[in-house]
Structure formats: C-alpha cells, structure tokens
C-alpha positions in Angstrom: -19.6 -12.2 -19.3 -18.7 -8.6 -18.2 -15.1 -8.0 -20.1 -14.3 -5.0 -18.5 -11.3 -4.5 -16.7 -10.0 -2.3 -14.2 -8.2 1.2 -14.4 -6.2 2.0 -11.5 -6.6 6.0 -11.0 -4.7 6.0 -7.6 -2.2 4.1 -5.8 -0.4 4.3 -2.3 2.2 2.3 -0.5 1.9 2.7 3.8 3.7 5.9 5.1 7.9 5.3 5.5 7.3 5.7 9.2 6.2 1.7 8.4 8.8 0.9 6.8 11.1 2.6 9.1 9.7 0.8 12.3 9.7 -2.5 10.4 13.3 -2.1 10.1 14.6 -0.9 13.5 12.2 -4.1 14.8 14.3 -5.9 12.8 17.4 -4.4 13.9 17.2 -5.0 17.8 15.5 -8.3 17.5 17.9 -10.0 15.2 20.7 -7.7 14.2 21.9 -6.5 17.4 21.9 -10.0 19.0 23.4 -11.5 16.0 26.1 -9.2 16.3 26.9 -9.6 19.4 26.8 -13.6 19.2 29.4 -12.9 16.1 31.8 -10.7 18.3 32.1 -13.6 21.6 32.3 -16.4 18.8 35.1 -14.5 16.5 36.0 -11.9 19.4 37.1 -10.1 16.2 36.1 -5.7 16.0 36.4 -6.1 11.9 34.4 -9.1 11.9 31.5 -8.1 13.9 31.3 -4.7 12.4 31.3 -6.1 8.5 28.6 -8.7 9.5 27.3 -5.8 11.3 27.0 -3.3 8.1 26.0 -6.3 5.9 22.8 -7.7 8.3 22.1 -4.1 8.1 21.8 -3.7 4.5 20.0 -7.0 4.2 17.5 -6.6 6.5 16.7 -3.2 5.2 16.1 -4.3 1.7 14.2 -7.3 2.7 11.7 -4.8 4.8 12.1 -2.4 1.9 10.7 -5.5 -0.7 7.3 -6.0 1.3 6.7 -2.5 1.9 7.6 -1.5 -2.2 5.5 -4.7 -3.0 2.2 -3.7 -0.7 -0.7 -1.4 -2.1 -3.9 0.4 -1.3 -5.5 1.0 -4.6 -8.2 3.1 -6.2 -9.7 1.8 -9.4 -12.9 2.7 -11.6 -14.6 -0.2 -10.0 -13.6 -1.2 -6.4 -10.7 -0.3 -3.7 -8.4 -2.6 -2.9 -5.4 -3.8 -0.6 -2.3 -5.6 -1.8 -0.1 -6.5 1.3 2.9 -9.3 0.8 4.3 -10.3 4.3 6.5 -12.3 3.1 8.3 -14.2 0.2 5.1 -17.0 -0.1 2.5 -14.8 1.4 0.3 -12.4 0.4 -2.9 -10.5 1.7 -5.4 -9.2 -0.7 -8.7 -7.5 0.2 -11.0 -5.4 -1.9 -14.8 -3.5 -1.7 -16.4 -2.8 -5.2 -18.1 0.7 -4.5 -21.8 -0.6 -5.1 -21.3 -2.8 -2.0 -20.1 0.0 0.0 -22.9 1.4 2.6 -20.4 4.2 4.2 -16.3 4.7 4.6 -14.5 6.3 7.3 -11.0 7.6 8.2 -10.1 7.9 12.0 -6.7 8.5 13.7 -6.3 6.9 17.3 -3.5 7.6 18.9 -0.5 10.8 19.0 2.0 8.8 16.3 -0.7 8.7 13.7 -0.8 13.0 14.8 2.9 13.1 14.8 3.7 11.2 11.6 0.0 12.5 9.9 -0.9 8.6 8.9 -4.5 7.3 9.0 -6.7 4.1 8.7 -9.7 4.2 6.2 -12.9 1.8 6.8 -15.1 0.6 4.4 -18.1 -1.5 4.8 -20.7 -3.3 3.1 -23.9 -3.4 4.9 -25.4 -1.2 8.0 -25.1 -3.5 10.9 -21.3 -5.4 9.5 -18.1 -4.6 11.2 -15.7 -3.2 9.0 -15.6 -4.9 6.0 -12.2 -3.5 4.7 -10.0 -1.9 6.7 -6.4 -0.3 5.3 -4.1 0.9 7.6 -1.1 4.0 8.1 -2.3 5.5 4.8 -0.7 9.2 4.0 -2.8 11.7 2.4 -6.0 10.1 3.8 -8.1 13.2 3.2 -7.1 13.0 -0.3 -8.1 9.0 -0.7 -11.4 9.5 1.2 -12.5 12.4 -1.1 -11.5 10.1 -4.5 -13.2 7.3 -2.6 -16.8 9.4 -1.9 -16.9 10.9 -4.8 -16.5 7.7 -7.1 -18.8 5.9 -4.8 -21.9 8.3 -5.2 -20.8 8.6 -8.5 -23.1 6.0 -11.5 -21.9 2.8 -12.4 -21.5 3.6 -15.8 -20.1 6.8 -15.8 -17.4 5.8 -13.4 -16.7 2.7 -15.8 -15.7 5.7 -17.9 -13.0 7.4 -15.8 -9.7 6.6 -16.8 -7.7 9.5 -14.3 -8.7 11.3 -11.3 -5.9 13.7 -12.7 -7.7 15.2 -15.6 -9.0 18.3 -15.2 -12.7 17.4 -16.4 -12.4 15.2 -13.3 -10.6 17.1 -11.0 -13.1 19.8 -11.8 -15.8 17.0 -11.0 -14.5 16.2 -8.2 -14.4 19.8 -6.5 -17.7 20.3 -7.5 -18.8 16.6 -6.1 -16.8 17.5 -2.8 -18.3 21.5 -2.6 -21.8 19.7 -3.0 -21.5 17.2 -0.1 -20.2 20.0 2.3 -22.9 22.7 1.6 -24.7 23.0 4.6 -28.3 22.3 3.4 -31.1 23.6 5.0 -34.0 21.3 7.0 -36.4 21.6 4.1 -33.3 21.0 1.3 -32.5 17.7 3.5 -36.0 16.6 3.6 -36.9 16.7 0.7 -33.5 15.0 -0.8 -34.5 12.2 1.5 -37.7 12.2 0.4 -36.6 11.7 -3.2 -34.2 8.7 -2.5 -36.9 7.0 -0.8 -38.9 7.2 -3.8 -36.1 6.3 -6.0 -35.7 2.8 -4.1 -37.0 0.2 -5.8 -40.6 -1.0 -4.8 -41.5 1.9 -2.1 -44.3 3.3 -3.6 -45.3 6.5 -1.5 -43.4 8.8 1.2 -45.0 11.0 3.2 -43.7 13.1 6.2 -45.7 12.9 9.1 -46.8 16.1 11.4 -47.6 16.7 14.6 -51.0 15.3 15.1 -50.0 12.3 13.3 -47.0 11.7 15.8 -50.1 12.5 18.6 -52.2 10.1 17.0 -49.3 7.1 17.0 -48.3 8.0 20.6 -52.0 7.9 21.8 -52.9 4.3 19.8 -49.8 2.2 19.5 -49.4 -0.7 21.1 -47.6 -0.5 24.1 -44.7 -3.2 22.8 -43.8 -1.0 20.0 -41.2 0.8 21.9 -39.4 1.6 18.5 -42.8 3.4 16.7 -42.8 5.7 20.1 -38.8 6.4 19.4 -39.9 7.0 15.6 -42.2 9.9 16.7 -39.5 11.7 19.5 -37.3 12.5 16.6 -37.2 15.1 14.5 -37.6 14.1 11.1 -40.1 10.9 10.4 -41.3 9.9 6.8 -44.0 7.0 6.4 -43.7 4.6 3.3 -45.5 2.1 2.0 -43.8 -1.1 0.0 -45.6 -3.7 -1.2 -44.2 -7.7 -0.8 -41.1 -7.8 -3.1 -39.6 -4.7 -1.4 -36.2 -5.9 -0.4 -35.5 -7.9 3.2 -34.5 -6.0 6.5 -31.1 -5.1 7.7 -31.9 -6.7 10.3 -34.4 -9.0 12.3 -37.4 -7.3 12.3 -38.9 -9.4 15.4 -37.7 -10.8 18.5 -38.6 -12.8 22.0 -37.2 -11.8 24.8 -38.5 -14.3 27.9 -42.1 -13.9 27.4 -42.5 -10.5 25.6 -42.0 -10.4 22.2 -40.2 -7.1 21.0 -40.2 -5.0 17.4 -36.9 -3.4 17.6 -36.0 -0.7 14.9 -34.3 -1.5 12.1 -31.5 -0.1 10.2 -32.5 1.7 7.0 -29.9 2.3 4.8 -30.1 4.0 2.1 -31.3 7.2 4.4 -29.0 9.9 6.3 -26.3 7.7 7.2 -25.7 6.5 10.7 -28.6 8.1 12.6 -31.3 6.2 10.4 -33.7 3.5 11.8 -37.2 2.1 10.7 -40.2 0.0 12.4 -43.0 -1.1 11.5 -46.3 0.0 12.5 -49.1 -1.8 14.8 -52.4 -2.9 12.7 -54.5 0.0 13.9 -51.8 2.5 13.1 -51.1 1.2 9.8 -55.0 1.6 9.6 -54.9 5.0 10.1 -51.5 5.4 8.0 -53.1 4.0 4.9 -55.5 7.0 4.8 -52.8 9.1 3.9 -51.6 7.4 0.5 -53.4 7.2 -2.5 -51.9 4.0 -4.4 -52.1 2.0 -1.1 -53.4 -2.2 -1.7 -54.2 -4.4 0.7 -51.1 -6.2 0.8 -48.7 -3.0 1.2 -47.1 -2.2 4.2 -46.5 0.4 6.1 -42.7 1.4 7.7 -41.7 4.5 9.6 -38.8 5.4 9.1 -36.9 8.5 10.9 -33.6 10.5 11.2 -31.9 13.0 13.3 -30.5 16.4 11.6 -28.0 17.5 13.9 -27.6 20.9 13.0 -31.4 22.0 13.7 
C-alpha cells in the first residue's frame, strides 16, 4: 500500500468580499427583523439596541467560523476543496493531478472585476463537465500557475516537493511558466506533438501527412466519413497507427442516426488541448495509409488525428 502522504504547499480561504456578503445576508434577513420584532414586543430603545449589537456580533462570528473553516488547497498530489456550511455539514472535493485533462480560470460578471475574485475549473476527461470547480478564489493567476506547473510536472518528482516557496522551486516554476508562454514556432509545435504521440503508450508510428495525401483522402473516402474530410481542411494532421490494446475512445467512435450510420470525430486528448479531434479512416484509405509506415501489422489501425495552430 502506497504510504505516502500529502504536503500541503498552498492554501486559500474565499476572498472577504464572501464573507462580507454572507454577513450583511445575514444581517437583513434575520437581524434587522429580529430587531425590530424585539423593539414592538419590549418597545424598549436599550433593549433593542443591546440585542441589536449582540445578534450582530453573533452572526458575524458564526459567518466568520465557516469561512475560517473552508479551504482550497494545493498539495504534492491533488487539489482540493474543504467547504463547512454548517455546524454538521461539510463539502469536500478534490482532483489528483494525473486525472486532470485541462484547468481553467474565468471571471463572469463586473464584481468578480471589482473585487478581482475568480473561479478555477478542473476536469478529468475531454468530453466531462467540470469535474471540480472552486469558486471566489483571490490570487487566481498565482493558483493556476502552481496548479500547471505541478500538473505537467512527473509523478515522482512532484512526490518530492515539499514548498512552492523555495527558491529551487520558485526558480522551477518561472522557468516552467517562461516555457509554456514562449511562442513556438509551427515546426517547434509539430514536432512536440509529434513526440507526445509517440510517447503514448501503444501508438507505434506518426507521420504528418502533406498535400497530396490530404488530395488522395478527399478524392477516395467514403462519402459518410464526414469527420476524415474535416481532418484534411485543417491545418496540422498527423496519421498513427495503434495496434489492439491501444487504449479506448473518448468517445463513441460510431453512431446511427435514422438510417445513416455516422463516424463522428473523436476527442484526442493528450494533443493540443481543446482544438484536438481524431477519426478513423475508411478501408481503402487505411490501404493507402499503411504504405506510409514501416512496422505496420495486419491488425494495426490507422487514426487521423488533427489540430488547429491559431497563431499561423
């Protein structure tokens, strides 16, 4: 059994705008009309205004408890979220950073501009909703960065990491961050792609297709491919071949719709983010594929799979 145990290298209650609008909710729904039931029951100044001053202070500290006693954590091995709503409630969520596919931060509306408070998204597989989701962070930029750059980082080296605030790690981290913000150039992106296709387990071969291989597919696929003619329009397009243990689809790979039966494209993963799709190839265009590779068997498929580069 794996003994290891977590080390928490950043921590972060909600902003105080939270707990400030926590407690002047709870100050017009219950302490105004409290005090005012007080004052026509007692029809006493003194009395209304000490019960006043005392549901004040109460109410403050109770929404000043749940708000002290609520989290968003970074550790060494997953991020997690530690909300108590109330005295026998609690909410716990966490994402251990080799489920996580991609993270996001977003502000949506002028009081997260106004107060500078953010949401952050993680999520575990290409076609899930948001599989954790922590709300009014501060400093969002800041837990993003920590988050991406332990993410990308190895399992076992970030088992290591005992402190984002060392300098060996801070001056990891600015490198990591400097890295994933160079702007690469088409030929650097490809071939990074490239390589962590190759590095995927059971995907043999990758290679990139050209022009008169995307003339070829256009001229000889079969017509209810419509995902192999989108692979071709785009940009960048790689061709792999995986033999039968490669692992399964992100999503269905085949559908009916009334009487036509469809091969949609499917989400691939591990490539360029958002903009990345696969689909598989009709039998004569795998044919003609297979000429390309040198290791190919007859039981190994071929997938096309493409991205967009926005900047070229």
């Amino acid at each position: 059994m794996d003994k290891f145990t977590d080390k928490v290298l950043y921590s972060s209650h909600q902003h105080k705008i939270i707990l400030l609008t926590n407690f002047l909710k709870s100050l017009l729904i219950i302490n105004l009309p409290a005090s005012i039931i007080i004052y026509f029951s007692t029809k006493n100044t003194a009395i209304t205004a000490t019960a006043f001053i005392i549901l004040l202070i109460l109410w403050f500290f109770y929404n000043y408890f749940f708000w002290k006693k609520s989290y968003f954590i970074i550790t060494n091995q997953k991020v997690l979220l530690k909300v108590r709503n109330g005295f026998f409630s609690k909410f716990h969520m966490s994402i251990y950073y080799e489920n996580i596919k991609d993270i996001a931060y977003s502000k949506n509306n002028v009081l997260h501009y106004m107060f500078n408070y953010w949401t952050f998204f993680a999520r575990s597989s290409a076609w899930a909703n948001w599989d954790f989701m922590a709300t009014h962070l501060p400093k969002i930029e800041q837990v993003y960065k920590y988050v991406n750059y332990l993410y990308l980082m190895p399992k076992e080296e970030r088992r290591n990491i005992t402190s984002l605030n060392s300098s060996e790690n801070q001056n990891n981290l600015e490198n990591s961050i400097n890295k994933q913000e160079k702007k690469l150039t088409k030929e650097e992106i490809i071939e990074a792609e490239k390589q962590k296709l190759l590095s995927i387990k059971w995907i043999k071969e990758v290679v990139l297709l050209e022009d008169k291989d995307r003339k070829y597919i256009f001229e000889n696929e079969e017509d209810r491919n419509h995902w192999v003619y989108a692979c071709i329009s785009k940009k960048i397009t790689f061709c792999i071949t995986h033999n039968s243990e490669f692992r399964s689809a992100d999503s269905p790979i085949v559908f009916k719709s009334w009487e036509k039966v469809i091969f949609p494209a499917v989400w691939f993963h591990e490539v360029w983010n958002s903009t990345t799709v696969s689909s598989s190839p009709g039998l004569k265009i795998h044919n003609y594929l297979s000429e390309k590779f040198n290791n190919m068997e007859n039981n190994d498929a071929t997938v096309l799979v493409w991205f967009d580069i926005q900047q070229f």
